[in-house]
N, C-alpha and C positions, 0 to 999 in steps of 0.2 A: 875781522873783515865782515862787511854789512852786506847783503845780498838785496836788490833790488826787491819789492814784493812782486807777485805772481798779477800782471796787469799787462791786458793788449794793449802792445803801441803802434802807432801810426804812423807818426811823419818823422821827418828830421830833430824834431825839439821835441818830440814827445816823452823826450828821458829823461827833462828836464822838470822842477816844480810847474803847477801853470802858470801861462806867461802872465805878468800884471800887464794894465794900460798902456804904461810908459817902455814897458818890452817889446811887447807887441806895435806901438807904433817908432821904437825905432828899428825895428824889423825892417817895417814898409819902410823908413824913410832910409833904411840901404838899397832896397829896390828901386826906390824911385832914384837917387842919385846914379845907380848902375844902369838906367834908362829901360830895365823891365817894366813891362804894364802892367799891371796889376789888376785881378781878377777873382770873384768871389764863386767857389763853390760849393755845392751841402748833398750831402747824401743820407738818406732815409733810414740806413740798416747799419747794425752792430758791427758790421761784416764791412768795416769801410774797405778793408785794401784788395778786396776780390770784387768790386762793382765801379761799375762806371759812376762818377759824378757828375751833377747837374749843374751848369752853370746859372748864377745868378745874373740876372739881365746879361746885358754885351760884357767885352774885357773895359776899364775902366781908362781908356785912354786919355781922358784931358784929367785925371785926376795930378794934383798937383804937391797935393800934401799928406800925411799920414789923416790925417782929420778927413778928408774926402773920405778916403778906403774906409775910415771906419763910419763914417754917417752909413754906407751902403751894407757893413758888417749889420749894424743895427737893424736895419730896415727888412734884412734875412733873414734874422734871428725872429722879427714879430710874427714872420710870416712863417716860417716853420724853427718853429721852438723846439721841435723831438727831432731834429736832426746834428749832425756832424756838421760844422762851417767851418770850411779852411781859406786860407788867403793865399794865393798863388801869381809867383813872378813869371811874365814868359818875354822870353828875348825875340823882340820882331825881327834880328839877322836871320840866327839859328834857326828859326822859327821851332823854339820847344819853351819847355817849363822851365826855368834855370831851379826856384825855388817855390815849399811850399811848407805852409802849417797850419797846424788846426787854432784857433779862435775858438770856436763853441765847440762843448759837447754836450747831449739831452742830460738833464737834470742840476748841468753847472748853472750859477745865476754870474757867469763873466756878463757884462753889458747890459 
């Protein structure tokens, strides 16, 4: 039996390889069919799960397709490159997060 290497994880998919393109956007396009808005956040330090995250402009409410989410992933990512970007679903009933994963991490070259 294979033992996972010694590496912080973060979110829900983080135990997974990282996501390619076509993963990550049907990710979002389960979000958007489950009628979550979708939402970009980044945080500056190594220390993601012990700090507040910053959100990226507003939640992405007229986004319509995986290709929306990801133009604004991109547009994060130029602006701060040494941080953590995750993509996060939030149900406007419940009013919480349903779902959330990381996109970027500093030194990846995803996007």
């Amino acid at each position: 039996m294979k033992t996972l290497p010694k590496e912080r994880r973060y979110e829900t998919l983080s135990y997974l390889p990282p996501l390619t393109d076509q993963q990550i956007s049907k990710q979002i396009e389960y979000m958007l069919k489950e009628g979550y808005i979708p939402a970009i956040e980044f945080n500056e330090t190594s220390d993601v799960g012990e700090n507040y995250w910053t959100m990226w402009k507003l939640p992405l409410f007229s986004a319509q397709t995986p290709q929306d989410v990801l133009n604004e992933v991109r547009e994060c990512r130029q602006d701060y490159q040494n941080c953590y970007i995750k993509v996060v679903g939030f149900d406007n009933i419940k009013q919480c997060q349903m779902v959330s994963f990381i996109v970027h991490k500093p030194g990846s070259s995803r996007y």
